[in-house]
C-alpha atoms as one frame of an Amber mdcrd trajectory, in Angstrom:
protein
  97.792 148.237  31.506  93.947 149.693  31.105  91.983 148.589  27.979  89.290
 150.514  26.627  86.903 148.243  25.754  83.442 148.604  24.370  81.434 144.966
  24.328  78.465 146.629  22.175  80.997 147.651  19.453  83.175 144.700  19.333
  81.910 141.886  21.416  85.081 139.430  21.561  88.472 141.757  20.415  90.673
 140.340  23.039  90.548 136.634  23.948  92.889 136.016  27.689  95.593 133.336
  27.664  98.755 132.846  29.390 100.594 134.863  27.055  98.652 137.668  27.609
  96.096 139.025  24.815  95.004 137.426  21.660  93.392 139.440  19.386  90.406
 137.978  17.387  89.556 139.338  14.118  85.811 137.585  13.494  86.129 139.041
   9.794  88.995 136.462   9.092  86.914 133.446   9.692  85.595 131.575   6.682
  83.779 128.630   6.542  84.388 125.085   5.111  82.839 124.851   1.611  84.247
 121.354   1.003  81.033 118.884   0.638  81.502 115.649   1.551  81.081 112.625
  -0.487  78.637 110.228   0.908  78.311 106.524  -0.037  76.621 103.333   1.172
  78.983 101.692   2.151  77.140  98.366   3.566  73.863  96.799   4.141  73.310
  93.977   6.625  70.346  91.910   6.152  69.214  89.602   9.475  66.474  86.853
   8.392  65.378  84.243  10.312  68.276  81.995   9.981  71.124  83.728   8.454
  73.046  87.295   8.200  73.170  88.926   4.621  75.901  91.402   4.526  76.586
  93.286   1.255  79.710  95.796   0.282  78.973  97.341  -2.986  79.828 101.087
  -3.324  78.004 101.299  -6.500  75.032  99.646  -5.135  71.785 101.202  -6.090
  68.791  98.978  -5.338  68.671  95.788  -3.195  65.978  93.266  -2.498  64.892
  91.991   1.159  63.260  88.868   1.255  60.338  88.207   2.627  62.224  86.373
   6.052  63.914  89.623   6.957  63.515  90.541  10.058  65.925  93.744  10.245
  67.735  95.948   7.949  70.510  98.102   8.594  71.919 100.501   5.951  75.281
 101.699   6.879  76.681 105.036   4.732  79.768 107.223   5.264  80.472 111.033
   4.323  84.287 111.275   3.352  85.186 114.972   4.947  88.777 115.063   5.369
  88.975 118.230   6.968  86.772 117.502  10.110  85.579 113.872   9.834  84.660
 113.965  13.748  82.106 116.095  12.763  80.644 115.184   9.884  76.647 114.809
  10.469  73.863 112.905   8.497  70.404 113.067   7.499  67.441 111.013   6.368
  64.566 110.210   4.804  61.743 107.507   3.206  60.451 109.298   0.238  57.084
 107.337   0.701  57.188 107.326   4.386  58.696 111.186   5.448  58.320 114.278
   3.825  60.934 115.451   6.048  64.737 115.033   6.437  65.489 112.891   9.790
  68.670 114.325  11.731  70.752 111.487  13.176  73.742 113.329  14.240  76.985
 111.227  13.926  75.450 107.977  13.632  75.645 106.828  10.116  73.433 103.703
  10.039  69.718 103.580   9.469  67.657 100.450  11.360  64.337  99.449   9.217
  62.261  97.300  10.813  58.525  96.027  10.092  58.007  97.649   6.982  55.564
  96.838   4.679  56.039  94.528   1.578  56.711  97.186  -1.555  59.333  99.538
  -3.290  61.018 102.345  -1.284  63.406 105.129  -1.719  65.843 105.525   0.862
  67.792 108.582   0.694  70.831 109.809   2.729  73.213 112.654   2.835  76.495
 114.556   5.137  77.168 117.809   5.949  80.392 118.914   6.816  81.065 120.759
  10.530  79.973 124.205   8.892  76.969 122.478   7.637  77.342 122.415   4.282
  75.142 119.427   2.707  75.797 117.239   0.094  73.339 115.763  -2.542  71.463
 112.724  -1.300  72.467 109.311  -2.244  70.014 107.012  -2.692  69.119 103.642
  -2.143  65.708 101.544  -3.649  64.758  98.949  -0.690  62.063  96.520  -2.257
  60.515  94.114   0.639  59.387  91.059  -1.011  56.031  90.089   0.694  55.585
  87.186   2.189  52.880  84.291   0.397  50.066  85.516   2.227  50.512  89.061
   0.974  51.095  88.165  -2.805  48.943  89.192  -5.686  47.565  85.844  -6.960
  47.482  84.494  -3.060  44.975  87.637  -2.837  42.805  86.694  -5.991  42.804
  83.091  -4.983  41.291  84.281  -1.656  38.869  86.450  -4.124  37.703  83.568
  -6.333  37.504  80.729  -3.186  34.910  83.703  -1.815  33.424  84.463  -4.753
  32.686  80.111  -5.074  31.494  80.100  -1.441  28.947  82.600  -2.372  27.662
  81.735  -5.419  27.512  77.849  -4.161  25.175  79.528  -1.270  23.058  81.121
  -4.049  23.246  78.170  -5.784  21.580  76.180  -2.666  19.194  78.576  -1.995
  17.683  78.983  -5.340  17.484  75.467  -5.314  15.860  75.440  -1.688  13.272
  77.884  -3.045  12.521  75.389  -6.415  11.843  72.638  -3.686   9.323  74.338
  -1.794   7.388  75.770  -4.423   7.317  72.398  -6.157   5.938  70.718  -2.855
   3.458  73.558  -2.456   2.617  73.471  -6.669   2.040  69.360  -5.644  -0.084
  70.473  -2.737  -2.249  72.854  -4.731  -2.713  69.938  -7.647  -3.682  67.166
  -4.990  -6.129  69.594  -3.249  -7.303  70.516  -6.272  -7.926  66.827  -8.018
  -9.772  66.553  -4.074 -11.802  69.384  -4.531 -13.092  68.554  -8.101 -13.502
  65.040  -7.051 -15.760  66.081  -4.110 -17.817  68.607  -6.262 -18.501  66.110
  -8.714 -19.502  63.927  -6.116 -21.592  66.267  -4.937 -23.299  67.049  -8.316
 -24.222  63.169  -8.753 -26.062  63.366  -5.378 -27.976  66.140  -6.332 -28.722
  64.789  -9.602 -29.863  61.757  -7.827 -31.571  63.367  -5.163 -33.361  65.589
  -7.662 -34.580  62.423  -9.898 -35.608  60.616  -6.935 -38.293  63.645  -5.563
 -39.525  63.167  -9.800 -40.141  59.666  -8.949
């Protein structure tokens, strides 16, 4: 049994198997347009002495306080067709301008961010890549008291005290000394008219006494 077969016309016709010949028509192939549905599905919170762990489907923001020292945001893509393969993306809207592949792993680790409000967004695609729309999740880190506002301004106005008390004590240095040197001037003055007038009775008296 000869087959004519051409691999520049039709790469893959005839696939071998134990039964013989399967024939492979490419143009029969279609791919999956079902998107999955993603969710976050749970967010674990580790502080310094306890575990947070919240379930809430319908969970749009969540606040991490200031003791946190990781948080993991799990999410899941429902794809009931191929859920082996379902793969994930994401991204930080103030951190990444990018979408971050992470393959089958459906958790995202945050560690040592800053104190503020972030947008975390996730999304699936099925095993023919097809994406879904992101979910997303607002993270706010509460900071801790060293990084709050009025900690800040207190730190601005004990500075701002420091400095002008320095002024303050300078200005007043300066006062001193030109006081002393204003007392200085006045005593060698008083001296200096004293003297001259002493002088000017000696020559008075010296002149009456070449008369005489």
């Amino acid at each position: 049994l000869e087959f004519n077969f051409n691999p520049r016309s039709n790469p893959w016709p005839f696939l071998n198997s134990i039964y013989g010949f399967t024939i492979v028509e490419p143009r029969y192939f279609s791919t999956s347009q079902t998107i999955p549905k993603i969710y976050i599905s749970e967010i674990k919170i580790a502080a310094e002495d306890n575990i947070r762990d919240i379930k809430d489907l319908d969970l749009l923001k969540v606040s991490i306080s200031n003791t946190t020292i990781q948080t993991t945001v799990y999410f899941s893509g429902v794809n009931y067709s191929n859920p082996q393969r379902t793969v994930y993306q994401y991204r930080i809207k103030e951190l990444h301008s990018k979408w971050i592949e992470l393959g089958n792993n459906n958790f995202v680790q945050l560690v040592g961010l800053n104190p503020g409000r972030y947008h975390l967004q996730v999304k699936a695609a099925n095993e023919d890549g097809v994406w879904s729309e992101p979910k997303e999740l607002i993270l706010t880190f509460l900071p801790k008291w060293y990084q709050t506002w009025w900690f800040k301004i207190l730190v601005f106005f004990a500075t701002a005290g420091i400095v002008y008390a320095f002024y303050r004590y300078r200005i007043a240095q300066i006062k001193k000394q030109h006081e002393i040197r204003k007392n200085i001037a006045t005593d060698l003055h008083d001296d200096l008219g004293s003297t001259l007038n002493s002088v000017k009775v000696f020559t008075n008296l010296a002149i009456s006494g070449v008369k005489q």
